[in-house]
C-alpha positions, 0 to 999 in steps of 0.5 A: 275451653275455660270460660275466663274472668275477661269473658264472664265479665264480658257477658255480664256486662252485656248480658251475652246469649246466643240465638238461631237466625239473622236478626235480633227478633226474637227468643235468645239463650241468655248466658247468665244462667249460671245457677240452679238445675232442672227447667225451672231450677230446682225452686231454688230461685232462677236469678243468681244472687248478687254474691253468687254474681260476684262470686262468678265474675271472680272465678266463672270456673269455681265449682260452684258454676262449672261444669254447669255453664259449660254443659249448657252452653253445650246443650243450647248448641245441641238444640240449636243443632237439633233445629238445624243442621245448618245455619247461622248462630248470633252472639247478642246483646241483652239476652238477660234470662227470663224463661224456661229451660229446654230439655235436649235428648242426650245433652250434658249434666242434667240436660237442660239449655240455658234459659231463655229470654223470649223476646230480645229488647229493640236495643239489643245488638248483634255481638258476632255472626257464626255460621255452622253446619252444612247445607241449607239453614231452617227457617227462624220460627219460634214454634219451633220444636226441641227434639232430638239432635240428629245422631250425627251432630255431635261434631257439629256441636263440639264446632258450634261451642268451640265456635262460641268460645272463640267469639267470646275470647274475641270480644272480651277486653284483655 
């Protein structure tokens, strides 16, 4: 699913991410991560520039963002994944990237998750609750190891993207 201009302008506007767990204490993925490669984004600078910001809020699919975007959105669902097999997913409010990257074992591109913000400010809201998986969830810790994803994740990732898509094509105006 294309991510749209209605959307993109969405997440800048709210500085949309994801995290795993219930509540807003904690680490999230921020999905303004639209530029450089690598963890620390190839020393190229990880904040995207103002042109490159309006550059992407006019056309999230240009070259320039795509397939990046969409194959971090996947790798932080295969971390999340590889967390839990089962658990609960929020869409949040100022999840603006400050940190590191993860590497995921057999994610997309070059296999890097979106950045990370540490912890979410006390005004940061829950945008959507998405519940995926089957079976118990695992506890919200944030020593919690990226390893592998189970072999059998890959449905469950594809779901947890399709799942996040529709959240946000709910939550953007038009």
């Amino acid at each position: 699913m294309p991510l749209t201009v209605a959307e993109a302008l969405f997440i800048f506007n709210n500085n949309v991410g994801c995290r795993y767990g219930t509540t807003t204490t904690g680490a999230a993925y921020g999905f303004l991560d639209i530029v450089g490669a690598g963890q620390d984004g190839d020393g190229a600078g990880q904040d995207p520039t103002p042109a490159q910001m309006l550059a992407w809020l006019q056309d999230p699919q240009a070259a320039a963002f795509q397939p990046r975007w969409d194959q971090r959105l996947y790798n932080t669902c295969r971390a999340i994944v590889g967390l839990s097999a089962a658990g609960t997913v929020l869409l949040v409010s100022q999840a603006r990237p400050t940190a590191e990257r993860y590497h995921v074992e057999g994610g997309l591109g070059d296999g890097y998750t979106f950045r990370k913000t540490n912890a979410l400010p006390p005004d940061a809201q829950i945008l959507a609750t998405i519940q995926y998986g089957e079976g118990a969830a695992a506890a919200e810790t944030e020593d919690a190891g990226f390893g592998q994803a189970p072999i059998k994740a890959g449905d469950d990732v594809e779901t947890l993207v399709a799942a996040i898509m529709q959240s946000l094509g709910k939550l953007a105006p038009g």
